[in-house]
N, CA, C and O of each residue as an XYZ file, in Angstrom:
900
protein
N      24.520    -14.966      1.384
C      24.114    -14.322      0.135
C      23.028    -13.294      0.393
O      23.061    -12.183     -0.137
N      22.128    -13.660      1.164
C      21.073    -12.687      1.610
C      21.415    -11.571      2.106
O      20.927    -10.528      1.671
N      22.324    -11.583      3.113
C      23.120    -10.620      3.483
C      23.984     -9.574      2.236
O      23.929     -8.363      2.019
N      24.381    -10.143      1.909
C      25.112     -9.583      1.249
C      24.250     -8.199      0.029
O      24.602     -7.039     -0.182
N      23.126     -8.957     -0.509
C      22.612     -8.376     -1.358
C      21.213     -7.348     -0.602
O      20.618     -6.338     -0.979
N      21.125     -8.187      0.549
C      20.361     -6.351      0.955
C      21.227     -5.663      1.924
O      20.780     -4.874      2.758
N      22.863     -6.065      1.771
C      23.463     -4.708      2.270
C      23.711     -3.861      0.978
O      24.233     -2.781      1.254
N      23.514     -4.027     -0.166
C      23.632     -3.480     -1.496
C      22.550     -2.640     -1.638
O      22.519     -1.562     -2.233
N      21.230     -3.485     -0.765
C      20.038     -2.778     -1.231
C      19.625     -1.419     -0.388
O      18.969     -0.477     -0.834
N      20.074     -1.528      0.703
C      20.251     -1.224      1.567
C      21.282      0.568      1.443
O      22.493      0.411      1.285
N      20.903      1.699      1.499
C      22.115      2.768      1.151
C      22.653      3.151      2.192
O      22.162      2.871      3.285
N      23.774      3.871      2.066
C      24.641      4.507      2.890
C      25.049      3.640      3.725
O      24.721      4.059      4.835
N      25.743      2.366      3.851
C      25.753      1.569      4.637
C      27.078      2.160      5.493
O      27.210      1.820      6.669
N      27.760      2.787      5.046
C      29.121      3.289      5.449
C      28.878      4.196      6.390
O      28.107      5.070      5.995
N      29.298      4.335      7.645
C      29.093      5.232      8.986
C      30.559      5.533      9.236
O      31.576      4.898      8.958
N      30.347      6.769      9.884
C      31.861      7.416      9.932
C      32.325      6.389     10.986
O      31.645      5.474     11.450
N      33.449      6.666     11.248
C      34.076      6.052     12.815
C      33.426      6.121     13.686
O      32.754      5.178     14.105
N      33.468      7.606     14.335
C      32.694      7.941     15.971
C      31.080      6.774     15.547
O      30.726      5.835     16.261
N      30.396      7.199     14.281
C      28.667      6.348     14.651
C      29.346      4.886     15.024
O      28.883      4.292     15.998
N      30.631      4.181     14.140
C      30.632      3.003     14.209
C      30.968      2.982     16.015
O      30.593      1.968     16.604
N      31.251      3.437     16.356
C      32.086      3.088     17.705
C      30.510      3.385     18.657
O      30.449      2.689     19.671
N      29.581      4.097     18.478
C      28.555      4.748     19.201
C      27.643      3.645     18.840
O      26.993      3.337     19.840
N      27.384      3.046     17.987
C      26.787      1.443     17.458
C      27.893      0.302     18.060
O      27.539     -0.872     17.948
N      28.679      0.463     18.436
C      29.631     -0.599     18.589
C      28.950     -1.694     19.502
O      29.013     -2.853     19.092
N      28.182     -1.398     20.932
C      27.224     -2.359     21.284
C      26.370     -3.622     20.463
O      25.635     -3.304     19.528
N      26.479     -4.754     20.781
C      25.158     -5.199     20.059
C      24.019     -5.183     19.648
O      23.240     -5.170     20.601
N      23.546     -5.176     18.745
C      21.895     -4.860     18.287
C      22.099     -6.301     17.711
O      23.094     -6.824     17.209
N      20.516     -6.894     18.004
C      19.631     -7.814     17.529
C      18.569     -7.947     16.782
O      17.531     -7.796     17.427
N      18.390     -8.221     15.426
C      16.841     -7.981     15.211
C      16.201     -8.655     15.955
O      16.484     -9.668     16.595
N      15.102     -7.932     15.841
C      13.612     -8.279     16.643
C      13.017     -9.534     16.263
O      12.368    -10.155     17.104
N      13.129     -9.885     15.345
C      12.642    -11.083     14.502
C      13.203    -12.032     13.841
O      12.479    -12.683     13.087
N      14.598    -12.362     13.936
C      15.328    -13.512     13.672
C      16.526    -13.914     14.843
O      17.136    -14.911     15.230
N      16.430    -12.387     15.145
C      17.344    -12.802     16.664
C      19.149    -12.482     16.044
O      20.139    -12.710     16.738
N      19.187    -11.991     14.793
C      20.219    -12.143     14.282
C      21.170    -10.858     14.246
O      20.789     -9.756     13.850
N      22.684    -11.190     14.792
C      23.307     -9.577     15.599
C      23.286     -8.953     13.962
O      23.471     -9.605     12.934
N      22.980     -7.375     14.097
C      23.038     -6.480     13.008
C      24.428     -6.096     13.478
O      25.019     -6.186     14.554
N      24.812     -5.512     11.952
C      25.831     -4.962     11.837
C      25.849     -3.540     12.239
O      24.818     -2.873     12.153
N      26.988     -3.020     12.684
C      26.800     -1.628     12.799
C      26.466     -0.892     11.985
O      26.217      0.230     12.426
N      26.241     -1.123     10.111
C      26.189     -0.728      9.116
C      24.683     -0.484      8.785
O      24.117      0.223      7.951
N      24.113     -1.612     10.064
C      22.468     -1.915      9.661
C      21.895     -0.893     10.683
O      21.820     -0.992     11.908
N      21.526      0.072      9.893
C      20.601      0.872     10.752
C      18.914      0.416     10.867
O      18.182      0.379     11.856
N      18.616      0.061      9.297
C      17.076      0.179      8.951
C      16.826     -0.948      8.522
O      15.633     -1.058      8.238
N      17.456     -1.903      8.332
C      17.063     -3.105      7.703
C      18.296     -4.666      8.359
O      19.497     -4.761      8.107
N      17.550     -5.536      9.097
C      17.978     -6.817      9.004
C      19.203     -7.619      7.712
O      18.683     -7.971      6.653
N      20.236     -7.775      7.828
C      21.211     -8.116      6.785
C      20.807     -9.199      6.804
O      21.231     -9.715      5.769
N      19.941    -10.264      7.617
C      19.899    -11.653      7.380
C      18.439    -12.022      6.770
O      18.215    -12.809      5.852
N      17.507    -11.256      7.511
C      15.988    -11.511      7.330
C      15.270    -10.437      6.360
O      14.374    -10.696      5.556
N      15.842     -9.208      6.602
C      15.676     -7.916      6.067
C      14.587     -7.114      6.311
O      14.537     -5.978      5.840
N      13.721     -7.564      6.982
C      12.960     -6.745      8.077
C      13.447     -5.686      8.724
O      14.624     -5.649      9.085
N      12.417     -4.507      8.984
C      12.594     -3.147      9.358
C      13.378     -3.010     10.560
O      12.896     -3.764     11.406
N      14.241     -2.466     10.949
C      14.866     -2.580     11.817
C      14.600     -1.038     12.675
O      14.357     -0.118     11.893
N      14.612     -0.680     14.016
C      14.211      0.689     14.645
C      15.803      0.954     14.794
O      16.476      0.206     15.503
N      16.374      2.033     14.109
C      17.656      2.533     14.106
C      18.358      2.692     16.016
O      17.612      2.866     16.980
N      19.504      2.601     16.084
C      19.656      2.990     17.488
C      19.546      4.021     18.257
O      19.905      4.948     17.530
N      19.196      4.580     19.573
C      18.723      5.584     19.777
C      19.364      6.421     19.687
O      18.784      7.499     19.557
N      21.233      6.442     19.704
C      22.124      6.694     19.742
C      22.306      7.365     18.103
O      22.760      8.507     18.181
N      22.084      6.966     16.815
C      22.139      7.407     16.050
C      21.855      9.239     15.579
O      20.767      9.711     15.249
N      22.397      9.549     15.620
C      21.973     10.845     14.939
C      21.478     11.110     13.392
O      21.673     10.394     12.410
N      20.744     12.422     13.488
C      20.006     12.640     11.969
C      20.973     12.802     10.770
O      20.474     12.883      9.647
N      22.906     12.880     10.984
C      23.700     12.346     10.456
C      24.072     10.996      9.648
O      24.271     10.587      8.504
N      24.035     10.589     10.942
C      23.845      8.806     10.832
C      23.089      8.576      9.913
O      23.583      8.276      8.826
N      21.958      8.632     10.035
C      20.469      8.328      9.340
C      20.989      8.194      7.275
O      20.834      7.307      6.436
N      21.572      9.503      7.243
C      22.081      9.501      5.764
C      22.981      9.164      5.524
O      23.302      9.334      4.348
N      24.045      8.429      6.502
C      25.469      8.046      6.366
C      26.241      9.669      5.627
O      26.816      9.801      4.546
N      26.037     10.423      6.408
C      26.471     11.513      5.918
C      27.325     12.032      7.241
O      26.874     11.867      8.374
N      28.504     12.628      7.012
C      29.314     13.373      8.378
C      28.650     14.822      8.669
O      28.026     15.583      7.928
N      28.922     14.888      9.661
C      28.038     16.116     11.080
C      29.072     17.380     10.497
O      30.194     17.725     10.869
N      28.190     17.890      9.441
C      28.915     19.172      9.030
C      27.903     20.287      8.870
O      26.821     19.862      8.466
N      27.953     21.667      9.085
C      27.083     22.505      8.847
C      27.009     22.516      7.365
O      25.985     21.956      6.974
N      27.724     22.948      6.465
C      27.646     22.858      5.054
C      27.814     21.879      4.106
O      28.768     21.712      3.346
N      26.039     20.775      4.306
C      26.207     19.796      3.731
C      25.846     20.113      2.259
O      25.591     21.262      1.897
N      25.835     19.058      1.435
C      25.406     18.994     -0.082
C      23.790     18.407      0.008
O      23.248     17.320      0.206
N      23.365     19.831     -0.267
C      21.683     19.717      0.010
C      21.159     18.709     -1.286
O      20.228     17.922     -1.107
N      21.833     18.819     -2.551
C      21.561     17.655     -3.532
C      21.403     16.160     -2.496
O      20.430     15.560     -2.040
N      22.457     16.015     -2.443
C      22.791     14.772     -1.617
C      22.371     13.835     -0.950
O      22.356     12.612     -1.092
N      21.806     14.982      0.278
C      21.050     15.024      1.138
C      19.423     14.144      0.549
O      19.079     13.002      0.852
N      18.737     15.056     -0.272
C      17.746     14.997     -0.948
C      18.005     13.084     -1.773
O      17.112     12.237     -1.737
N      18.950     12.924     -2.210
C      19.232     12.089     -3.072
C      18.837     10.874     -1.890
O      17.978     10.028     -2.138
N      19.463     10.904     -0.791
C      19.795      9.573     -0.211
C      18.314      9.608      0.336
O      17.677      8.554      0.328
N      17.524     11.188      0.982
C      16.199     10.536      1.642
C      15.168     10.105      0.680
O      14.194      9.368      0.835
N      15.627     10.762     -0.389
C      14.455      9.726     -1.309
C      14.527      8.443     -1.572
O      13.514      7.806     -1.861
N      15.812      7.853     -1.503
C      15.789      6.674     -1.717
C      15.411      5.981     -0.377
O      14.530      5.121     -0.374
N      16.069      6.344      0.777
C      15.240      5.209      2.316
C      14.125      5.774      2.377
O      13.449      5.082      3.138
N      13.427      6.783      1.958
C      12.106      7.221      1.599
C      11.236      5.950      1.151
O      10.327      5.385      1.759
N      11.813      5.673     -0.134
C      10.958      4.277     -0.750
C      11.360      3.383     -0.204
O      10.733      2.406     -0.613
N      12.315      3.005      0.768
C      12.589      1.129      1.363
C      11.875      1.223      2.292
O      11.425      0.185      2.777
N      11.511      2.563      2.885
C      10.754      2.446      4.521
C       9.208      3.024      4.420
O       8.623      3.285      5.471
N       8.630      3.199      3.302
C       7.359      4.179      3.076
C       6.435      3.087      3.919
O       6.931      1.961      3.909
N       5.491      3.178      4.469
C       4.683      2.044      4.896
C       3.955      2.042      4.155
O       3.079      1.280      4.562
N       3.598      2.554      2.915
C       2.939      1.358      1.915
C       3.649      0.380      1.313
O       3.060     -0.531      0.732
N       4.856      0.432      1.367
C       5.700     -0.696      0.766
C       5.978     -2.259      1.973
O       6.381     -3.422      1.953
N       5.425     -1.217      2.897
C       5.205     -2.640      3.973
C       3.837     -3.007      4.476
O       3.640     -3.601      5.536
N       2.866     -2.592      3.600
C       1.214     -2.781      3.952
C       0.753     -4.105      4.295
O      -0.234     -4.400      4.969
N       1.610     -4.874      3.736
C       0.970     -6.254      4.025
C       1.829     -6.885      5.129
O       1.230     -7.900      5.486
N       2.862     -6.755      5.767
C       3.520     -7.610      6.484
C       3.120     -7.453      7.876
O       2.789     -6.376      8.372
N       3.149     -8.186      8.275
C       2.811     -8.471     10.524
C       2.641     -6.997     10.791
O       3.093     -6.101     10.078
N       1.801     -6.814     12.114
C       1.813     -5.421     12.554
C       3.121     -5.190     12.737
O       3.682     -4.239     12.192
N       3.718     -6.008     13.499
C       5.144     -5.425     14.131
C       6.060     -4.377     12.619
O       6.169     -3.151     12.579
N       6.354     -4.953     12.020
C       7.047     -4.392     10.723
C       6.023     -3.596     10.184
O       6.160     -3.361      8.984
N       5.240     -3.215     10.619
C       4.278     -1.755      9.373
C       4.192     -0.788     10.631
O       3.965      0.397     10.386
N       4.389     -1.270     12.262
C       4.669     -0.238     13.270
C       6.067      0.160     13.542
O       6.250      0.966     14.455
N       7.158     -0.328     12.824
C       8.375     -0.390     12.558
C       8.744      0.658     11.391
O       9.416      1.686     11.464
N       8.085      0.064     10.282
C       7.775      0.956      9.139
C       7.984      2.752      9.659
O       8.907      3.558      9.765
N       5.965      2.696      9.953
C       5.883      3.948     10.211
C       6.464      4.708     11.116
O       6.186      5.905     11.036
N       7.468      4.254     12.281
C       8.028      5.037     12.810
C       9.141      5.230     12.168
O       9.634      6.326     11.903
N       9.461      4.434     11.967
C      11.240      4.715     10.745
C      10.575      5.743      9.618
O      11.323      6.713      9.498
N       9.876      5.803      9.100
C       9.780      6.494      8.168
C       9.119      8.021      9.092
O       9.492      9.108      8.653
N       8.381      8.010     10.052
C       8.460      9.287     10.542
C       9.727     10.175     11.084
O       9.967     11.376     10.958
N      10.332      9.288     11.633
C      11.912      9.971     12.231
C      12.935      9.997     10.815
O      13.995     10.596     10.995
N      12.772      9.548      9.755
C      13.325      9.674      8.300
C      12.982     11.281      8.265
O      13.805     12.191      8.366
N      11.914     11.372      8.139
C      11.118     12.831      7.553
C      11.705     13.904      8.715
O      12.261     14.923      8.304
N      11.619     13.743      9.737
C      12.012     14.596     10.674
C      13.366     15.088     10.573
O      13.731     16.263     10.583
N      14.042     14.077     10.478
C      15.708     14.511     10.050
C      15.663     14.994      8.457
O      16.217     16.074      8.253
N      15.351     14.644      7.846
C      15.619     15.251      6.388
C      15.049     16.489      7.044
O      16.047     17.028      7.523
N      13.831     17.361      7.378
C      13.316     18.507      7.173
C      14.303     19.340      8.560
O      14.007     20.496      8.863
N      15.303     18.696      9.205
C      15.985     19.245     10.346
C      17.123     19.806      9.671
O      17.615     20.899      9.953
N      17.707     18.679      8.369
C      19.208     18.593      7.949
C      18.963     19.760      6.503
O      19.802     20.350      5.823
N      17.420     19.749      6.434
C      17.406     20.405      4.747
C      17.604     21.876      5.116
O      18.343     22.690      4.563
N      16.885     22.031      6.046
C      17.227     23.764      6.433
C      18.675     24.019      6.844
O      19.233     23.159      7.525
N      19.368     25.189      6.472
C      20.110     25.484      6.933
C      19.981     26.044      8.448
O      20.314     25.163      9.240
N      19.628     27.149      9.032
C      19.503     27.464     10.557
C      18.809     25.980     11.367
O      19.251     25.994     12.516
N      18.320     25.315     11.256
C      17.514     23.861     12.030
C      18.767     23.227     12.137
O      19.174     22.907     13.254
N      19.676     22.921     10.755
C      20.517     22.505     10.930
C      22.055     22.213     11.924
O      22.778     21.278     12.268
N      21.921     23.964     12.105
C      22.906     24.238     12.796
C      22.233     24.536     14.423
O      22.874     24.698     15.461
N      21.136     24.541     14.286
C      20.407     24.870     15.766
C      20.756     23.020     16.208
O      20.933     22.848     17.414
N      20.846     21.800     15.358
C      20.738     20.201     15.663
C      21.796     20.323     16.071
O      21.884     20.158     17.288
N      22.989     20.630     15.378
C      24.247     20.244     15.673
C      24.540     20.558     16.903
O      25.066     19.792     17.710
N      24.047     22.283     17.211
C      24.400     22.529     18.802
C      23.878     21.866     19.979
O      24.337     21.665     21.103
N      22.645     21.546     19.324
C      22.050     21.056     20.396
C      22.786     19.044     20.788
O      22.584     18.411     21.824
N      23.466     18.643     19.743
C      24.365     17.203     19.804
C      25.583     17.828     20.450
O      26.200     16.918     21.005
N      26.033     18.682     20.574
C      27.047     19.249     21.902
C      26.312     19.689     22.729
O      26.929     20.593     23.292
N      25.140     19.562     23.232
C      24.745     20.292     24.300
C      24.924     22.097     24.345
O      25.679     22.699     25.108
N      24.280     22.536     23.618
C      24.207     23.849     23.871
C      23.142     24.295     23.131
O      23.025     24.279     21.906
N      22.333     24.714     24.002
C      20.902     25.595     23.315
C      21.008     26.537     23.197
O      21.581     27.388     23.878
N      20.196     26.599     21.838
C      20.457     28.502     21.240
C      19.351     29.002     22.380
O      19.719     29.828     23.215
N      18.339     28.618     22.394
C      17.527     29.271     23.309
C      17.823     30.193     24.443
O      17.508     31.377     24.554
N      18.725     29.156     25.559
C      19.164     28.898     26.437
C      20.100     30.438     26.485
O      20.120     31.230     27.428
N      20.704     30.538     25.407
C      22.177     31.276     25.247
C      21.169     32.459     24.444
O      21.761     32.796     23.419
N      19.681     33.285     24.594
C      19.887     34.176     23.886
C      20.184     34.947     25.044
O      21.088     35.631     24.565
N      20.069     35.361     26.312
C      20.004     36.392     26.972
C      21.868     36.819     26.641
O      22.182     38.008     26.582
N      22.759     35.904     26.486
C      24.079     36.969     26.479
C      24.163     37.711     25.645
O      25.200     38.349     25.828
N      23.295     38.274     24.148
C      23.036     38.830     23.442
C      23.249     40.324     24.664
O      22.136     40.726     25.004
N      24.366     41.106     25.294
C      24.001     42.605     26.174
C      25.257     43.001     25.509
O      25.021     44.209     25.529
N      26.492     42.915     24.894
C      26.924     43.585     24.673
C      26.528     44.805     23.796
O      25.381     45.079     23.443
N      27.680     45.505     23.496
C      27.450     46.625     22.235
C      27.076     46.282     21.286
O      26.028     46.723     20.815
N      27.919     45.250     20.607
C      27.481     44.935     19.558
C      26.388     44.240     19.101
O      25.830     44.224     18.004
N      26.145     43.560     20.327
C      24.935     42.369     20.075
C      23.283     43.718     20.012
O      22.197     43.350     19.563
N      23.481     44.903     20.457
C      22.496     46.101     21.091
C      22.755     46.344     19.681
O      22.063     45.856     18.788
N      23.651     47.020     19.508
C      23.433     47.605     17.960
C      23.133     46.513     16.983
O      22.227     46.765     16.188
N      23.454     45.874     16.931
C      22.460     44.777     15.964
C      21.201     44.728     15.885
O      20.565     44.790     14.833
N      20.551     44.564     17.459
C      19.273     44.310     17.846
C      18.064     45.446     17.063
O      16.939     45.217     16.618
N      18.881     46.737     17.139
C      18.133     48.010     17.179
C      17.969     47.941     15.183
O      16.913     48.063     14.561
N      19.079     47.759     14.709
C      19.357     47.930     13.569
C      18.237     46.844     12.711
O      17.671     47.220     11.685
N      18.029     45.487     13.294
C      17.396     44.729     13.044
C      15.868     45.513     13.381
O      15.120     45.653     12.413
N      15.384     46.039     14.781
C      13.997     46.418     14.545
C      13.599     47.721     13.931
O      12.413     48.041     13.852
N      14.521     48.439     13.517
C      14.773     49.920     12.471
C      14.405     48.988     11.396
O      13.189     49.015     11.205
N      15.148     48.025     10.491
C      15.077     47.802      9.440
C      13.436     46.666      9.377
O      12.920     46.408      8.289
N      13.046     46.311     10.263
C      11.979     45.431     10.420
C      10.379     46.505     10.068
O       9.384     46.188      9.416
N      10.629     47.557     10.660
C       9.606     48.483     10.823
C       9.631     49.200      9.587
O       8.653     49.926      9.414
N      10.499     49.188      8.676
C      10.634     50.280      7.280
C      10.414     49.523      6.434
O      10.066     50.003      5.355
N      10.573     47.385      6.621
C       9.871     46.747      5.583
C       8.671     46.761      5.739
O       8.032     46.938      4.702
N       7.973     46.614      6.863
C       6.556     46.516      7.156
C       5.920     48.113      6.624
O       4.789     48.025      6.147
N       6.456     49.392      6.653
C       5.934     50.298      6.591
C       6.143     50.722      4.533
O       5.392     51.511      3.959
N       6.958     50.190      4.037
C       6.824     50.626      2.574
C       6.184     50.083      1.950
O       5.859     48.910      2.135
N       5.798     50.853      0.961
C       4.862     50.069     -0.224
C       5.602     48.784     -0.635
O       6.807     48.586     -0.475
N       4.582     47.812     -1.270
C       5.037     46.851     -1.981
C       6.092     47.341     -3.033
O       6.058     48.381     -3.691
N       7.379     45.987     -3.037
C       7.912     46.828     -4.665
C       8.657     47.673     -4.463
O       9.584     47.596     -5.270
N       8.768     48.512     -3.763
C       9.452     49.476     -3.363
C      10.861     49.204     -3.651
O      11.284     48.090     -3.340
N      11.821     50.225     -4.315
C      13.356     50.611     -5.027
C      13.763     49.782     -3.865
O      14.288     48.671     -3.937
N      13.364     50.662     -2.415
C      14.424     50.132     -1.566
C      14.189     48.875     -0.734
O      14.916     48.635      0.230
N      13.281     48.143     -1.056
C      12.703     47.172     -0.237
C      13.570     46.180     -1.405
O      14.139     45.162     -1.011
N      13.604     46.561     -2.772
C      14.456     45.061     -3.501
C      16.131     45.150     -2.655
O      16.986     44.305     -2.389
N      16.011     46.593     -2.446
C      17.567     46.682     -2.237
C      18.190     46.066     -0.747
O      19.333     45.822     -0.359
N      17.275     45.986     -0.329
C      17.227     45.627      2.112
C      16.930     44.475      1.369
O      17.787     43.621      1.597
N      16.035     44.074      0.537
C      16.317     42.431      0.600
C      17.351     41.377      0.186
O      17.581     40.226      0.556
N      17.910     42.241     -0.761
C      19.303     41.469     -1.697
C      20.128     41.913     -0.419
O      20.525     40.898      0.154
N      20.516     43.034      0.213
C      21.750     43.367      1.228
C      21.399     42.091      1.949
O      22.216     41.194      1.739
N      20.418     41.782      2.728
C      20.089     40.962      3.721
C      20.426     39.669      3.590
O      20.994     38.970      4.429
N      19.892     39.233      2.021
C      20.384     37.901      1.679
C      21.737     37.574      1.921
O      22.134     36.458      2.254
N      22.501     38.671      1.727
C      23.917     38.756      1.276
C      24.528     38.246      3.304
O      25.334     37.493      3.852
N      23.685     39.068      3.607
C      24.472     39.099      5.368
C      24.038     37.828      5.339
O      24.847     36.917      5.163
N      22.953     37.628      5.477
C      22.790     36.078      5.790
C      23.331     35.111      5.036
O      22.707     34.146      5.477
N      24.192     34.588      4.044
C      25.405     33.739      3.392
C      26.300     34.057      4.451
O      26.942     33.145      4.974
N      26.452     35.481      4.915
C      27.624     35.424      4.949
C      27.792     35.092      6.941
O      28.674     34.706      7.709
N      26.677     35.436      7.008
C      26.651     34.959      8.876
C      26.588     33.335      8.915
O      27.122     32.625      9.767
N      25.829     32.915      7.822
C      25.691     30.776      7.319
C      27.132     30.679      7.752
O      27.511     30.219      8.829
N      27.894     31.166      6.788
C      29.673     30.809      6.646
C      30.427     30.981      7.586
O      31.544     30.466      7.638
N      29.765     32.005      8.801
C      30.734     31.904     10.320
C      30.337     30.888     10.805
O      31.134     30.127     11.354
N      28.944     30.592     10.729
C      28.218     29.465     11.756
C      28.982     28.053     11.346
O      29.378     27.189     12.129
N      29.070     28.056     10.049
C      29.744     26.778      9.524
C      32.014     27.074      9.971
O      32.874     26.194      9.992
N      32.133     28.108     10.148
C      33.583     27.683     10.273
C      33.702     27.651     11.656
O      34.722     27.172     12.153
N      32.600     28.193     12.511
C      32.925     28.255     14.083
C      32.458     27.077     14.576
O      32.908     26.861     15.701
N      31.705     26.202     14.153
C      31.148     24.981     14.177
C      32.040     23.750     13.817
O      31.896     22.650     14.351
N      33.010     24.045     12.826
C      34.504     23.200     12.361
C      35.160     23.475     13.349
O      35.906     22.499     13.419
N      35.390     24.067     14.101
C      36.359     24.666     15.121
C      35.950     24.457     16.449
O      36.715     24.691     17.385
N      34.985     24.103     16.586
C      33.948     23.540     17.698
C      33.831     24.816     18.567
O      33.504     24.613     19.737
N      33.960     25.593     18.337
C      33.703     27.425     18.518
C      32.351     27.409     19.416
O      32.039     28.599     19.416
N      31.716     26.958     19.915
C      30.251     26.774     20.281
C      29.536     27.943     20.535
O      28.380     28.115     20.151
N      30.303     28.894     21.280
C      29.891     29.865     21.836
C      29.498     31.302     20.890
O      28.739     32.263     21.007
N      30.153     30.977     20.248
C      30.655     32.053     18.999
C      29.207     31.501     17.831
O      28.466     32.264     17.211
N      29.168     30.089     17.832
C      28.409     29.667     16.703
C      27.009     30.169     17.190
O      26.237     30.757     16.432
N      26.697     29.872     18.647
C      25.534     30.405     19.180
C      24.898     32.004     18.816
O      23.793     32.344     18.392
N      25.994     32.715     19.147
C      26.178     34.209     18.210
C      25.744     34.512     17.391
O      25.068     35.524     17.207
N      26.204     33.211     16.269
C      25.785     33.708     14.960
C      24.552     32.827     14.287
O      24.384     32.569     13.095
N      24.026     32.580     15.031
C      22.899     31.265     15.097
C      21.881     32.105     15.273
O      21.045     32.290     14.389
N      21.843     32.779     16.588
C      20.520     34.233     16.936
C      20.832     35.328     15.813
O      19.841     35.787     15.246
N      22.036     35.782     15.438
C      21.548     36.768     14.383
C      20.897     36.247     13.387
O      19.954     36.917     12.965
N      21.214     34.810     12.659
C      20.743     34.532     11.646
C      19.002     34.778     11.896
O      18.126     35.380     11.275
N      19.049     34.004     13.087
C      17.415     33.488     13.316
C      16.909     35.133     13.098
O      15.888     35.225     12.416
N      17.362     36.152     13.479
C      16.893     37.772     13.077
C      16.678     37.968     11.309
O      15.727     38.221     10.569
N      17.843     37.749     11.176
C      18.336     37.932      9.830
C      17.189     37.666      9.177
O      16.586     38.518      8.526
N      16.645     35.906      9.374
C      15.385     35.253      8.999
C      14.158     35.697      8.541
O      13.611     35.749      7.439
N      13.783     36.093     10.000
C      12.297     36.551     10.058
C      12.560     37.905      9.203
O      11.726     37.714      8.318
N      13.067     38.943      8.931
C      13.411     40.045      7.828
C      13.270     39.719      7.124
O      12.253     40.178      6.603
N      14.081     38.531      6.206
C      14.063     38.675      5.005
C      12.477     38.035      4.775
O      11.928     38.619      3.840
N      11.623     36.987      5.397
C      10.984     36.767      5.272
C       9.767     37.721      5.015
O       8.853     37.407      4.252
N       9.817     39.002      5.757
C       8.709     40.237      5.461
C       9.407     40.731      4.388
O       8.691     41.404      3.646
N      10.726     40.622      3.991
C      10.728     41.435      2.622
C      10.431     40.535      1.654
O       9.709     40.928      0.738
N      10.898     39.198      1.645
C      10.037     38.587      0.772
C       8.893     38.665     -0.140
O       8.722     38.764     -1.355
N       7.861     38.544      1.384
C       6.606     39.025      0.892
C       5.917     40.164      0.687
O       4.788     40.390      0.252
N       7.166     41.123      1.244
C       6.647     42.467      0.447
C       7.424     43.059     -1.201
O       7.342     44.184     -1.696
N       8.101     41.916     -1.700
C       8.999     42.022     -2.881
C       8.339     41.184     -3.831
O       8.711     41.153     -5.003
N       7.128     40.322     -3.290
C       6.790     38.968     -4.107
C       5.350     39.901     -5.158
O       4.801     40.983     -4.952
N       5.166     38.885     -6.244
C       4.126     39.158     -6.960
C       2.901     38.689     -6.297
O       2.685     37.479     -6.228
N       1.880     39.757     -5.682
C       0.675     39.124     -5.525
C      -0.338     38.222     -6.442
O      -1.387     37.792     -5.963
């Protein structure tokens, strides 16, 4: 019965296939000795004590959510607020050190993945990096033509936000175009990423990260002081 009702209490208990099979090993809690389910990431089904997720888990896992670039940022938000409150370590202030040092690390690696999964570019920089491929790593193939004319076009347009007045006709106008490229470079990263495209997603991963820092100076040269 115990079981049962803090796997209720308990969210997202449902893990795709691949996590179930990547959990498929045994886990034990720490403190009753009792095998967790693959379902139990954060909490004991028998005792219900904090459980340290497997290392193996990804910031996927974590929300019982599937490894997609274009998640439902509602969603997202919905589920970390709720293991937000089962794992806050004030809600475990009084119990044994072990479970409030349990606590606070579960609830720090909580926060870390929500603020990885909430951004879009972090997002897709995680995923590559769970196939092994760093954007970092991969900016120098940026030499073709096209990747050059981008580059140039990006520090032309970088130098004419920094140089116009606030407000400026054409500074609303470079910032709405920009927004626009950047949806629309999100939407390669997300279909070349379905396609396991890696190389291609990397591509469009460094323009975004350009794309970024732009709109960010037009931002604040479009914003109300």
């Amino acid at each position: 019965m115990l079981r049962a009702s803090l796997c209720f209490r308990t969210p997202f208990s449902v893990l795709s296939a691949s996590a179930a099979v990547r959990f498929a090993h045994e886990r034990q809690c720490w403190k009753c000795a009792s095998a967790l389910l693959t379902t139990e990431l954060f909490f004991c089904g028998s005792c219900g004590v904090v459980q340290a997720p497997p290392p193996s888990a990804s910031f996927f896992d974590i929300f019982g959510l599937p490894e997609k670039c274009d998640l439902d940022g509602e969603e997202l938000d919905r589920r970390f607020k709720r293991l937000q409150r089962l794992l806050h370590p004030d809600k475990h202030a009084t119990k044994p050190s072990a479970e409030r040092e349990r606590s606070q690390a579960s609830s720090v690696l909580l926060n870390q993945a929500y603020q990885t999964l909430m951004d879009p570019l972090s997002r897709a920089h995680y995923i590559l990096r769970l196939h092994g491929t760093s954007v970092e790593e991969s900016r120098g193939t940026m030499m073709g033509p096209d990747h050059q004319t981008f580059l140039a076009d990006m520090m032309e347009k970088m130098e004419a936000a920094h140089d116009a007045p606030r407000n400026a006709p054409a500074l609303l106008r470079m910032r709405d175009a920009n927004e626009a490229e950047m949806l629309a470079t999100f939407q390669k990263i997300c279909e070349t990423l379905d396609r396991r495209n890696y190389a291609a997603s990397v591509d469009h991963v460094i323009r975004l990260n350009y794309l970024s820092k732009l709109q960010d100076v037009l931002q604040d040269k479009t914003s109300p002081q």
